[in-house]
VEXSE-640318 format. One record per residue: residue in one letter; y, z, x of N, C-alpha, C in turn. Coordinates in nm, 2 decimals, padded with zeros to 4 digits, m for minus. Atoms other than C-alpha are relative to their C-alpha. Layout:
BEGIN
<pt res="A" n_c2="Y" n_c3="Z" n_c1="X" ca_c2="Y" ca_c3="Z" ca_c1="X" c_c2="Y" c_c3="Z" c_c1="X"/>
...
# end
This chain:
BEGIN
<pt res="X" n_c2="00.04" n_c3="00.13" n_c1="00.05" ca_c2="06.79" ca_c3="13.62" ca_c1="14.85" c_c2="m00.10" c_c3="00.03" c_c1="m00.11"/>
<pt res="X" n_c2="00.14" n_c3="m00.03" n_c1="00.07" ca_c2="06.58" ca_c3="13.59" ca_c1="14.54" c_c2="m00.08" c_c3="m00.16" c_c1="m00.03"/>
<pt res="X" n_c2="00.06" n_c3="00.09" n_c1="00.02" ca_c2="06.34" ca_c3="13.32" ca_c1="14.46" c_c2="m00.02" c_c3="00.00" c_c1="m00.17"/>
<pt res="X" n_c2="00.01" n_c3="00.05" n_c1="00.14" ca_c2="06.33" ca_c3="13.13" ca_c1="14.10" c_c2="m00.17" c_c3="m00.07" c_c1="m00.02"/>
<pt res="X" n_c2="00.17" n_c3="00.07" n_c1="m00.02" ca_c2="05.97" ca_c3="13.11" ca_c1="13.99" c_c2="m00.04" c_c3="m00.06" c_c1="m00.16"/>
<pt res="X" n_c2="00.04" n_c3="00.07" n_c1="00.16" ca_c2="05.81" ca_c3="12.92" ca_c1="13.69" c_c2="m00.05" c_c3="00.08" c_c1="m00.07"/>
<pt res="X" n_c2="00.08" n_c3="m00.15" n_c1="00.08" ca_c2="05.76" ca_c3="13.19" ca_c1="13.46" c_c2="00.02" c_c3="m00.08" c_c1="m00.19"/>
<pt res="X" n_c2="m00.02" n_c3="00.03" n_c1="00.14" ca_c2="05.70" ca_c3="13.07" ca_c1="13.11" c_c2="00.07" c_c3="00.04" c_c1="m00.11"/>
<pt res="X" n_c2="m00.10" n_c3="m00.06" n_c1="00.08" ca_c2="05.90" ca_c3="13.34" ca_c1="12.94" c_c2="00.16" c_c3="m00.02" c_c1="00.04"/>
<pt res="X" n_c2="m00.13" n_c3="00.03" n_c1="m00.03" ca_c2="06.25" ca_c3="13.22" ca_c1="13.13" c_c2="m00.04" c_c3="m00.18" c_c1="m00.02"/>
<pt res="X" n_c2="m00.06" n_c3="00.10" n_c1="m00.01" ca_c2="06.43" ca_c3="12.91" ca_c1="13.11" c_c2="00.07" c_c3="m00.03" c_c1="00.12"/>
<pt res="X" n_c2="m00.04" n_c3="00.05" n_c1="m00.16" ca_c2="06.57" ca_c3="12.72" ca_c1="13.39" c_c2="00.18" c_c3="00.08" c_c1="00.03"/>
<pt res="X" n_c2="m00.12" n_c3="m00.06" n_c1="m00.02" ca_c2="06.95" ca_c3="12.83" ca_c1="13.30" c_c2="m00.03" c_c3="00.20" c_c1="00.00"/>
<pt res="X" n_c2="00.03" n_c3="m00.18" n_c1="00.02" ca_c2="06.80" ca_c3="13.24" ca_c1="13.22" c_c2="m00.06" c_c3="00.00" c_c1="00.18"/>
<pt res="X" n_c2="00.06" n_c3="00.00" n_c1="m00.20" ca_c2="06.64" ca_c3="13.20" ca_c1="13.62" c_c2="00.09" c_c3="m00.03" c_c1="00.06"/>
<pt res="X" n_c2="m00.08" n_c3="00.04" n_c1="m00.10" ca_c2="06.91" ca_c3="13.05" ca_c1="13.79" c_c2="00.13" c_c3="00.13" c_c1="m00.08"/>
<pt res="X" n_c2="m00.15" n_c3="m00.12" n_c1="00.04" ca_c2="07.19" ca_c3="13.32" ca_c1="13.62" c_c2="m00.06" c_c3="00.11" c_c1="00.07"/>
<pt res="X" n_c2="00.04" n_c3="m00.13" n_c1="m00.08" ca_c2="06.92" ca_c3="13.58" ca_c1="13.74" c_c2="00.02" c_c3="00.02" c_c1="00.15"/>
<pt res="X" n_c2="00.01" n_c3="m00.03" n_c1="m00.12" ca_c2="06.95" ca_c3="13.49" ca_c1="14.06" c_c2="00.12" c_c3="m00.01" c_c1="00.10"/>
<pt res="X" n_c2="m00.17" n_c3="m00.04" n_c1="00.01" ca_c2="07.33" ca_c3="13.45" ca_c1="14.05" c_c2="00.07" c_c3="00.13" c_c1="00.00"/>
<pt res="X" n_c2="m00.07" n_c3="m00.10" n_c1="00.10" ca_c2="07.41" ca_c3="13.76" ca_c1="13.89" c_c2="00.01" c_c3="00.08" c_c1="00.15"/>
<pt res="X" n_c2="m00.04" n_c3="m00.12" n_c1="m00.09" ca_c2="07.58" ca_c3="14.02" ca_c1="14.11" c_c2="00.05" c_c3="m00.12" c_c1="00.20"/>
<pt res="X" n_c2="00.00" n_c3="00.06" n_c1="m00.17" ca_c2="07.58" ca_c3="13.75" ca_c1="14.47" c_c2="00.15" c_c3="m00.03" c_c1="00.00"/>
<pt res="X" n_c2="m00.13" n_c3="m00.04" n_c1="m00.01" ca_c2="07.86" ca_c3="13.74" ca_c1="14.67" c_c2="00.00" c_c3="m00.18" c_c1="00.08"/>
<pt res="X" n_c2="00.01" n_c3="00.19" n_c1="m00.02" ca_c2="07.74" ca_c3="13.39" ca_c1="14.84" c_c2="m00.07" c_c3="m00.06" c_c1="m00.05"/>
<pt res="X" n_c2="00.16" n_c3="00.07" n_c1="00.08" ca_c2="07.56" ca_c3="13.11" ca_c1="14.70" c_c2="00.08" c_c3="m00.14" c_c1="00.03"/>
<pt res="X" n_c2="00.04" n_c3="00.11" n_c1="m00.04" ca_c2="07.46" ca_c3="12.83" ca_c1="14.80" c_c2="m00.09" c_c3="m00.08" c_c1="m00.10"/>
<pt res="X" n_c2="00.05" n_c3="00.12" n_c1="00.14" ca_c2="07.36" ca_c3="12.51" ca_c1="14.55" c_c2="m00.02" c_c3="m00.11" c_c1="00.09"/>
<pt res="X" n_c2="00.01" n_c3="00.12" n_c1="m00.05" ca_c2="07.21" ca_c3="12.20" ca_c1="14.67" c_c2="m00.14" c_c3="m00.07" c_c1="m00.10"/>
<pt res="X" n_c2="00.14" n_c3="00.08" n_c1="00.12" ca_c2="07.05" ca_c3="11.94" ca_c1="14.41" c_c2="00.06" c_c3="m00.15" c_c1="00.02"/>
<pt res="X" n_c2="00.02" n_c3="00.20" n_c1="m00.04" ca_c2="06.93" ca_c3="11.56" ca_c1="14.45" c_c2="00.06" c_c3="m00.04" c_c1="m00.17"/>
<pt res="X" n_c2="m00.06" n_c3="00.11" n_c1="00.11" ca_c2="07.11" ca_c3="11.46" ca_c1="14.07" c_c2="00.09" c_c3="00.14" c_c1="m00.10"/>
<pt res="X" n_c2="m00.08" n_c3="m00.12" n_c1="00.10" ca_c2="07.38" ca_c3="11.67" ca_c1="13.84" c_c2="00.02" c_c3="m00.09" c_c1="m00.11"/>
<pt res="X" n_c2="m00.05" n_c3="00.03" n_c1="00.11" ca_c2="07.38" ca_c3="11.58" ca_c1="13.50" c_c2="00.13" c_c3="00.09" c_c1="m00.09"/>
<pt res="X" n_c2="m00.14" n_c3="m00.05" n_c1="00.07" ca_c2="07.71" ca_c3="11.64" ca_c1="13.28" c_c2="m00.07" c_c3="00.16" c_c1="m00.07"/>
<pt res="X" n_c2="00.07" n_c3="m00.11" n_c1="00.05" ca_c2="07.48" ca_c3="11.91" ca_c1="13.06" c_c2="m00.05" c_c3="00.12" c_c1="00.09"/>
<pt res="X" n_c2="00.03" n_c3="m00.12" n_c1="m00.13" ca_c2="07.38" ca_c3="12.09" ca_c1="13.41" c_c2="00.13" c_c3="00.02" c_c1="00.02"/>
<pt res="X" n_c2="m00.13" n_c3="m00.06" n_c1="m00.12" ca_c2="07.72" ca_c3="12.12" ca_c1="13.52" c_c2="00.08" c_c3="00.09" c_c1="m00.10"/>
<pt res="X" n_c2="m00.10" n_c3="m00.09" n_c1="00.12" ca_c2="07.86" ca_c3="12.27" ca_c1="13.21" c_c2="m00.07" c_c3="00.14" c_c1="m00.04"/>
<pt res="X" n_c2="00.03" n_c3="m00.13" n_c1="00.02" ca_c2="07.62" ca_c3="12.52" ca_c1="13.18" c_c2="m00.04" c_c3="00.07" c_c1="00.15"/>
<pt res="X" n_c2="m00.05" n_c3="m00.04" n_c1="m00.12" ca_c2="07.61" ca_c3="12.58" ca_c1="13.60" c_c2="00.15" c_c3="00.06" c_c1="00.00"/>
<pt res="X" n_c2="m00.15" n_c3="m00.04" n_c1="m00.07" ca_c2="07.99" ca_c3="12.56" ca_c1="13.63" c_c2="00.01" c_c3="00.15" c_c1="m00.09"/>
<pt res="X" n_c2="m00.04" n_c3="m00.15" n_c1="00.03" ca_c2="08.00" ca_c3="12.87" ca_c1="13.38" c_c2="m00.07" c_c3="00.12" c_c1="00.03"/>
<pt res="X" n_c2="00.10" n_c3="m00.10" n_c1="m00.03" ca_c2="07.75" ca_c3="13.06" ca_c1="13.56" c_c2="00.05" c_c3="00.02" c_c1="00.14"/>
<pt res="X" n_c2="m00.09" n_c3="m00.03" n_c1="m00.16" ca_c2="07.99" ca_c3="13.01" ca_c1="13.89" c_c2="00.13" c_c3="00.04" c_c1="m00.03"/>
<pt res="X" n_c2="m00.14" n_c3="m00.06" n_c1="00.07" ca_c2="08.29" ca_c3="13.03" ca_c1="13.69" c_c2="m00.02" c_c3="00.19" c_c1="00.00"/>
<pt res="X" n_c2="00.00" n_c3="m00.12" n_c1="00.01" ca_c2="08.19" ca_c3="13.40" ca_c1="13.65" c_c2="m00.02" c_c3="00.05" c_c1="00.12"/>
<pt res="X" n_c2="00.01" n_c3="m00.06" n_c1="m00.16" ca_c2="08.08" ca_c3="13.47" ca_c1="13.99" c_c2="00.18" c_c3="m00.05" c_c1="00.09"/>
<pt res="X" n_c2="m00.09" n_c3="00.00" n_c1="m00.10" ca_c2="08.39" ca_c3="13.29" ca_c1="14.14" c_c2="00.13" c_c3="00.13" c_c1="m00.03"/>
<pt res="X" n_c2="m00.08" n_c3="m00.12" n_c1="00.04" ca_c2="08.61" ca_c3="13.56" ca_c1="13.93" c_c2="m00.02" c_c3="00.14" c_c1="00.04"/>
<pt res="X" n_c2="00.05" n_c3="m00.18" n_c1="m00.13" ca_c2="08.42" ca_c3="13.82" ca_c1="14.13" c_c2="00.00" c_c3="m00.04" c_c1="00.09"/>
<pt res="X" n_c2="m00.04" n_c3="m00.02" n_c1="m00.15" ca_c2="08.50" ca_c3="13.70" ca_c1="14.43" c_c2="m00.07" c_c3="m00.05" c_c1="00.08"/>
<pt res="X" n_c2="00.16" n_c3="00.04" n_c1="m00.04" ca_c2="08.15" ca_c3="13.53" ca_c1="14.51" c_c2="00.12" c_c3="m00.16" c_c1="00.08"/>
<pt res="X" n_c2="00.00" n_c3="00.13" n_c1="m00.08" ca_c2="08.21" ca_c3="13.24" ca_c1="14.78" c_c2="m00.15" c_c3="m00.10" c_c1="m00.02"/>
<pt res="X" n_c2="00.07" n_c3="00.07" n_c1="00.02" ca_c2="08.03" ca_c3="12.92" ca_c1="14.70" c_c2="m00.02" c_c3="m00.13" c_c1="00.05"/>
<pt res="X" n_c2="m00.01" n_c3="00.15" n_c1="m00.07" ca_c2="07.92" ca_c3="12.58" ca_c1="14.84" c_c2="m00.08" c_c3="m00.10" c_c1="m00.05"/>
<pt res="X" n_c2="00.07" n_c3="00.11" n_c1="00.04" ca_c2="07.77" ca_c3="12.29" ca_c1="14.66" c_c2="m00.05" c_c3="m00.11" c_c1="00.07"/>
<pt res="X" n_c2="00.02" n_c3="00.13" n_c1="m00.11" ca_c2="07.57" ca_c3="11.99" ca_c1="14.81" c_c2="m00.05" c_c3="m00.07" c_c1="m00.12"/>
<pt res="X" n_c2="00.01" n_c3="00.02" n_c1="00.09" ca_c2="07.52" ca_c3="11.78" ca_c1="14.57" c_c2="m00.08" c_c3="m00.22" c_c1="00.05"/>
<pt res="X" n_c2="00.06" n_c3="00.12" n_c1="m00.07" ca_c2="07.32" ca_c3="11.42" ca_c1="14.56" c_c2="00.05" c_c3="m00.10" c_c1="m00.11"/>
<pt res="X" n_c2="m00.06" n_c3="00.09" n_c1="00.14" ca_c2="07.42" ca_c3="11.09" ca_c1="14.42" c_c2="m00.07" c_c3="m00.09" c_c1="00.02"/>
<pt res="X" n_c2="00.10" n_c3="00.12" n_c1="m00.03" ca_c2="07.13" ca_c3="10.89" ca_c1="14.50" c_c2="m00.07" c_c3="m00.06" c_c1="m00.14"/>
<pt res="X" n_c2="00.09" n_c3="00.08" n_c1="00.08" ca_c2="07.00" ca_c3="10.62" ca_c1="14.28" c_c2="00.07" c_c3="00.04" c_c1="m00.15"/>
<pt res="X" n_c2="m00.08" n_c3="00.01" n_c1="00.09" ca_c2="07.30" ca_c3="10.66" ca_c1="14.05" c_c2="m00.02" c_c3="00.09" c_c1="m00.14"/>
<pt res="X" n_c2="00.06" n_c3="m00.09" n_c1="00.08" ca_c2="07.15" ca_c3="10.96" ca_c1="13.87" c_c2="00.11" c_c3="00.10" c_c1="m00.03"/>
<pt res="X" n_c2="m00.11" n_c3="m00.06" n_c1="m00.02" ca_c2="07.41" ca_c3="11.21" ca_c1="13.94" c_c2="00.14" c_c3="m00.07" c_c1="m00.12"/>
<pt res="X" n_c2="m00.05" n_c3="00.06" n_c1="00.13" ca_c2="07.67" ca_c3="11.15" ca_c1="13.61" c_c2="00.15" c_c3="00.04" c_c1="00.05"/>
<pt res="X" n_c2="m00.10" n_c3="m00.04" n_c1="00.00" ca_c2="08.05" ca_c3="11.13" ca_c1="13.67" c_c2="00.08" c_c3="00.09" c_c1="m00.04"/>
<pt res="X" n_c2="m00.09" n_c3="m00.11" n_c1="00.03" ca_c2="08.16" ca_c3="11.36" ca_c1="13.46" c_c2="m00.05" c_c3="00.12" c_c1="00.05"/>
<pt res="X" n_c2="00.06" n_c3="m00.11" n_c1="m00.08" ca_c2="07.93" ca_c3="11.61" ca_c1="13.62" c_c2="00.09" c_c3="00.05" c_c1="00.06"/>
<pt res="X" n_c2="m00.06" n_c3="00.00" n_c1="m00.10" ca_c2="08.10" ca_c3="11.58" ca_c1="13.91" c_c2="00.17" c_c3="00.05" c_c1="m00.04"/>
<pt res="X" n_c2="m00.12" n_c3="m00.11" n_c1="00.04" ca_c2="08.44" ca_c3="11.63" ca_c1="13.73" c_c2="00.04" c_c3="00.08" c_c1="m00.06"/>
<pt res="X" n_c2="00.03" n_c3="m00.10" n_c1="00.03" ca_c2="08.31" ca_c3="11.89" ca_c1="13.60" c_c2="00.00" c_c3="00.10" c_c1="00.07"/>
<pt res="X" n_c2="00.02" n_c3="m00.03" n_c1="m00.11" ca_c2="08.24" ca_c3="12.09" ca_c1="13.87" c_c2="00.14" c_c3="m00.02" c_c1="00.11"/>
<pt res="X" n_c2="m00.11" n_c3="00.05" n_c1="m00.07" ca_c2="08.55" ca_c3="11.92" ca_c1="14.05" c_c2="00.14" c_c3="00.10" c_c1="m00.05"/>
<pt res="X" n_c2="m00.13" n_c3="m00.08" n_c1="00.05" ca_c2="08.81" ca_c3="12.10" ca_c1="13.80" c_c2="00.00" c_c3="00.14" c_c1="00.05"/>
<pt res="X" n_c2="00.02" n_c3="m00.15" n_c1="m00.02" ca_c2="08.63" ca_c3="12.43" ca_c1="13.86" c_c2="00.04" c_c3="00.06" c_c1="00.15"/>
<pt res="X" n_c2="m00.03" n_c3="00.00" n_c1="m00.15" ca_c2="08.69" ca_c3="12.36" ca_c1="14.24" c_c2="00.15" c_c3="m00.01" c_c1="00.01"/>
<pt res="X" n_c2="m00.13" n_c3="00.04" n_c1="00.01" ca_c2="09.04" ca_c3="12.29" ca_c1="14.22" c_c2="00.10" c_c3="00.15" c_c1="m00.08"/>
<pt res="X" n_c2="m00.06" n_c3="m00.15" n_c1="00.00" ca_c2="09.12" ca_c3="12.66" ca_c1="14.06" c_c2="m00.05" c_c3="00.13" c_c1="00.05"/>
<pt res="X" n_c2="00.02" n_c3="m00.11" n_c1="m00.06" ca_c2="08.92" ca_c3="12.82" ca_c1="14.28" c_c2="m00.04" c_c3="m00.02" c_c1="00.13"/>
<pt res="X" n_c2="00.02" n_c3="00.03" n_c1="m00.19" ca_c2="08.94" ca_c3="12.84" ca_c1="14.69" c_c2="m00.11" c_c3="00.00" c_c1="00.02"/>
<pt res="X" n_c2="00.09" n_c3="m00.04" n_c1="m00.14" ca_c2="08.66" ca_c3="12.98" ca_c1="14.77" c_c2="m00.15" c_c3="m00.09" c_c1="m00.08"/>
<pt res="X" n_c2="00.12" n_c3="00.05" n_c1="00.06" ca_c2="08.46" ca_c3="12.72" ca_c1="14.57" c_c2="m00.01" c_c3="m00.15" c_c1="00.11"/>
<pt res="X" n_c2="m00.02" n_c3="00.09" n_c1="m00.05" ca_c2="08.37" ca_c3="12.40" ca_c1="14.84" c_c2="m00.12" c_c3="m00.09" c_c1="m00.06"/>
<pt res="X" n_c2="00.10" n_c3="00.10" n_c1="00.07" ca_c2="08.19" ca_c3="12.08" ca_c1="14.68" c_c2="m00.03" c_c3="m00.09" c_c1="00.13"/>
<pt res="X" n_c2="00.05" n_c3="00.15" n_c1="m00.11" ca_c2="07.99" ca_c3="11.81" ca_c1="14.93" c_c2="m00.08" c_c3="m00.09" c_c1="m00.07"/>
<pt res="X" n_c2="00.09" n_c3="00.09" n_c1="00.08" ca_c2="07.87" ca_c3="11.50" ca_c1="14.83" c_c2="m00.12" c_c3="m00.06" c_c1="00.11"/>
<pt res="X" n_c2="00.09" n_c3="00.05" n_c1="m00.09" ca_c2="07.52" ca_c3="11.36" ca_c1="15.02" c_c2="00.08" c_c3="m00.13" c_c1="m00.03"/>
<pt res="X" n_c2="m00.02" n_c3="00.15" n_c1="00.01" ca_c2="07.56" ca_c3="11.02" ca_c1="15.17" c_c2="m00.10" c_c3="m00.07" c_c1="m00.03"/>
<pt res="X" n_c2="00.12" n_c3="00.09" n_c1="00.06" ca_c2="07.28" ca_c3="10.81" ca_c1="15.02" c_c2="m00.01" c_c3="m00.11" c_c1="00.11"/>
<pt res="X" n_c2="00.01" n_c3="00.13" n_c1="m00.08" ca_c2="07.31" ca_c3="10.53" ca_c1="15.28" c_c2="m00.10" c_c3="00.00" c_c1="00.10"/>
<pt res="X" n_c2="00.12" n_c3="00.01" n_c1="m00.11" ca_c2="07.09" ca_c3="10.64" ca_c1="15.58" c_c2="m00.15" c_c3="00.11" c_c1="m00.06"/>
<pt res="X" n_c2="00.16" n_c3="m00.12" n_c1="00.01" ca_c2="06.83" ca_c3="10.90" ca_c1="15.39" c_c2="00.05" c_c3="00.02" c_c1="m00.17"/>
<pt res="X" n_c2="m00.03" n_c3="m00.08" n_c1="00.14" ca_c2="06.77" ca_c3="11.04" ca_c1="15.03" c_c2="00.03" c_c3="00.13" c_c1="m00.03"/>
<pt res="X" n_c2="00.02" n_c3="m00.15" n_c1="00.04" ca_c2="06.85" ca_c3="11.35" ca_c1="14.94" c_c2="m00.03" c_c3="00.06" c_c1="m00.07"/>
<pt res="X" n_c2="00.12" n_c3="m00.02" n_c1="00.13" ca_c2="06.64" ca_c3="11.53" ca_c1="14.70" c_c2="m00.01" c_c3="00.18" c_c1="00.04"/>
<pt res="X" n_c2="00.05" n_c3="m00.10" n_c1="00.00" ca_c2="06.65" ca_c3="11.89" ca_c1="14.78" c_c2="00.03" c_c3="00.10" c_c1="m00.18"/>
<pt res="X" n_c2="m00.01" n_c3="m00.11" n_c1="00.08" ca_c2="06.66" ca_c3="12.21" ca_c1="14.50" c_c2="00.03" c_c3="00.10" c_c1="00.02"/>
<pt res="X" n_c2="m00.03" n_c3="m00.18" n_c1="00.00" ca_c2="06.83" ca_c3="12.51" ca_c1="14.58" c_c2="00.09" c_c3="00.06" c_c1="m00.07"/>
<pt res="X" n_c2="m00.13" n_c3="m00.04" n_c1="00.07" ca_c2="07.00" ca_c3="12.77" ca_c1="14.44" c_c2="m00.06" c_c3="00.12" c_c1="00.07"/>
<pt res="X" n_c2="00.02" n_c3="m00.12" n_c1="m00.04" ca_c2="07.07" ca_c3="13.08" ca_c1="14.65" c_c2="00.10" c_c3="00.06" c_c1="00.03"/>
<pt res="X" n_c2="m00.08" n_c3="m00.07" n_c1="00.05" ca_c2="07.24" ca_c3="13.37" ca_c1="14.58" c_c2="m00.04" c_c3="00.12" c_c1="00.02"/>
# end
């Protein structure tokens, strides 16, 4: 497991690929997916799913933040590859709001 730290010389997409790169599982769970996060995520799983990496998304849709195409963004990438599973939080009894990405 590696941890993503606030380092002034990376970017959020240069940290989260570092700690992608080479993993065989990974695990994602974020409180809002914008369309611009999922297009530059989905091609940073698109590469790992083509190595074989097993993945699982949790994804939050609270407070209508979370952007449709996001989602079927992300949704197409699931749909050509098995070992990719998407979950959506239910917003009704609690918020969801966590950040992870581990790999």
């Amino acid at each position: 497991m590696r941890l993503i730290q606030n380092k002034a010389s990376d970017d959020h997409r240069t940290a989260v690929a570092h700690v992608l790169e080479g993993a065989e599982q990974i695990s994602i769970a974020v409180a809002f997916l914008k369309e611009g996060g999922a297009r530059i995520i989905g091609l940073l799983l698109e590469a790992r799913l083509k190595q074989g990496a097993k993945i699982e998304a949790f994804l939050g849709t609270d407070f209508y933040i979370t952007e449709p195409k996001a989602l079927a963004h992300l949704l197409a990438i699931k749909k050509r590859f098995g070992a990719f599973e998407m979950f959506l939080a239910n917003g009704k009894t609690a918020t969801f709001h966590p950040k992870s990405y581990v790999g």
